[in-house]
C-alpha positions in Angstrom: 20.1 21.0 -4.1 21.4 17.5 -4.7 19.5 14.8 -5.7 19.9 11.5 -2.8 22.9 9.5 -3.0 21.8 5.8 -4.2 24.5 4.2 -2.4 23.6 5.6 0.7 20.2 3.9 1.5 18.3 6.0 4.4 15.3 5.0 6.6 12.1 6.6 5.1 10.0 8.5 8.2 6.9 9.2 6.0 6.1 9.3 2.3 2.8 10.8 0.7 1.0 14.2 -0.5 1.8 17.0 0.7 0.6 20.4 -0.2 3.3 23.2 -0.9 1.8 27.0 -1.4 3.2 28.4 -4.4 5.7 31.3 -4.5 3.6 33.2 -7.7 1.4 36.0 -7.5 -2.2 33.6 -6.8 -0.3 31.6 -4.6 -2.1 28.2 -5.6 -1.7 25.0 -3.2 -0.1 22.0 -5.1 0.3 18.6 -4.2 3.9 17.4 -4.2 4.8 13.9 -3.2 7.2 13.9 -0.3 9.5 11.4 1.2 10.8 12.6 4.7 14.4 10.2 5.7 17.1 11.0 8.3 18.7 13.6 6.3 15.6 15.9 5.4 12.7 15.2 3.2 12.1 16.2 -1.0 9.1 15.9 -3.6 10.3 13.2 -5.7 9.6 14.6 -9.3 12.4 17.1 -9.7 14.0 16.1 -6.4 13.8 18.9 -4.4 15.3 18.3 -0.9 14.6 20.4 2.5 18.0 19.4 4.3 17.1 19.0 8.0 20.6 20.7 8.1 19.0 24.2 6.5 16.3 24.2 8.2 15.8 26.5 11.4 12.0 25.4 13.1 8.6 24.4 11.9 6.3 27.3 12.6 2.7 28.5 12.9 1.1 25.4 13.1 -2.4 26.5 12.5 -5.6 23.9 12.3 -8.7 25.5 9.6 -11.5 23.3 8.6 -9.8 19.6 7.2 -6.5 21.3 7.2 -3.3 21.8 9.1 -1.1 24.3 7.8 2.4 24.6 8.7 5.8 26.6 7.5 8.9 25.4 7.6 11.5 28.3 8.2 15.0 27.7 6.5 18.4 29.4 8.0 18.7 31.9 5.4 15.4 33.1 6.4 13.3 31.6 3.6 9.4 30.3 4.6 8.0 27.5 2.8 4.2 26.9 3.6 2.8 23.4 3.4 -0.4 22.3 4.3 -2.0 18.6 4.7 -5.1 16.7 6.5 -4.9 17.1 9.8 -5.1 13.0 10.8 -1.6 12.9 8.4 0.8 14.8 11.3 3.0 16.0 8.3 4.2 19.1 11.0 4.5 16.7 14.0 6.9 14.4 11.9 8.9 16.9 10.7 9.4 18.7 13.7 10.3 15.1 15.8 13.2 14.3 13.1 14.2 17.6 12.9 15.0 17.3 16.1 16.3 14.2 16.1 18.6 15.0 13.5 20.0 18.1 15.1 20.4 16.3 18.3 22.6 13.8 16.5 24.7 17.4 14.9 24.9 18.1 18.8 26.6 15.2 19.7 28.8 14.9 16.8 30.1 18.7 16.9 31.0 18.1 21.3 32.4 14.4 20.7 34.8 16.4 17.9 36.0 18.7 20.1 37.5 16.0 22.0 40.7 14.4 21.8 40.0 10.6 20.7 41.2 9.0 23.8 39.1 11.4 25.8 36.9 9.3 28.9 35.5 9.9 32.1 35.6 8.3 35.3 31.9 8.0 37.3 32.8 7.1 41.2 30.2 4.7 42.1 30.3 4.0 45.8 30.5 0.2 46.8 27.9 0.8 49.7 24.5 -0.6 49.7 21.5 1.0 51.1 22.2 2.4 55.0 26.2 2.7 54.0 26.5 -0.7 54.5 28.9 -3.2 51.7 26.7 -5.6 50.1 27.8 -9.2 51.0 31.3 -9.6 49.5 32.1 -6.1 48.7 34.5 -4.1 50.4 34.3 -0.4 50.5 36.4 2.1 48.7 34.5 3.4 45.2 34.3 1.5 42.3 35.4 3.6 39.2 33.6 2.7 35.8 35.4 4.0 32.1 32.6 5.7 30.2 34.1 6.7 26.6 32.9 9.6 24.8 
């Protein structure tokens, strides 16, 4: 993992604790300070970064005593458990921008695949309500350029 790049300022979603279960034999809880932004979220001591882009869900949300405890899954198969108070919504955030961010992937990967010049044509009939012209319009459809 990379640390963030400075010259690229991104919009912080949530910042505080967050408790990350440890890979070792006892398997002890510690607190990491977390920053999640539009890219994916990292403890800020030794900058370790979660790319949204490497991740696959969030999974077994499960609610015990003041806790939530959550695990994010990564793409190669990994699980990382976390845990936090459940009035913080650590799990709901992360899921949302996840999300969000793949959504954005979505969008980016289909407007690729098209050629640049690429747009559509929506027929919008001219009619108003009863297939009657408004005052002024003739009939015939209107067509409206949306880009891609």
């Amino acid at each position: 993992c990379s640390p963030p790049d400075p010259s690229r300022p991104q919009k912080v979603f949530k910042e505080g604790l967050l408790e990350k279960r440890s890979d070792g034999l006892l398997q002890l809880w510690k607190k990491k300070r977390c920053v999640l932004t539009e890219d994916g979220g990292g403890d800020s001591g030794k900058v370790k970064e979660l790319h949204f882009a490497n991740m696959k869900t969030v999974d077994c949300v499960e609610r015990k005593g003041k806790y939530v405890y959550f695990t994010v899954v990564m793409t190669e198969g990994k699980e990382i458990d976390f845990r936090c108070p459940q009035d913080e919504g650590w799990n709901a955030e992360i899921t949302l921008q996840m999300v969000q961010y793949k959504n954005r992937q979505a969008i980016l990967a289909v407007k690729s695949t098209r050629p640049a010049d690429t747009s559509a044509r929506l027929a919008v009939s001219r009619e108003g309500l009863m297939g009657c012209p408004g005052p002024g319009i003739t009939r015939g459809p209107l067509l409206i350029n949306i880009k891609l």
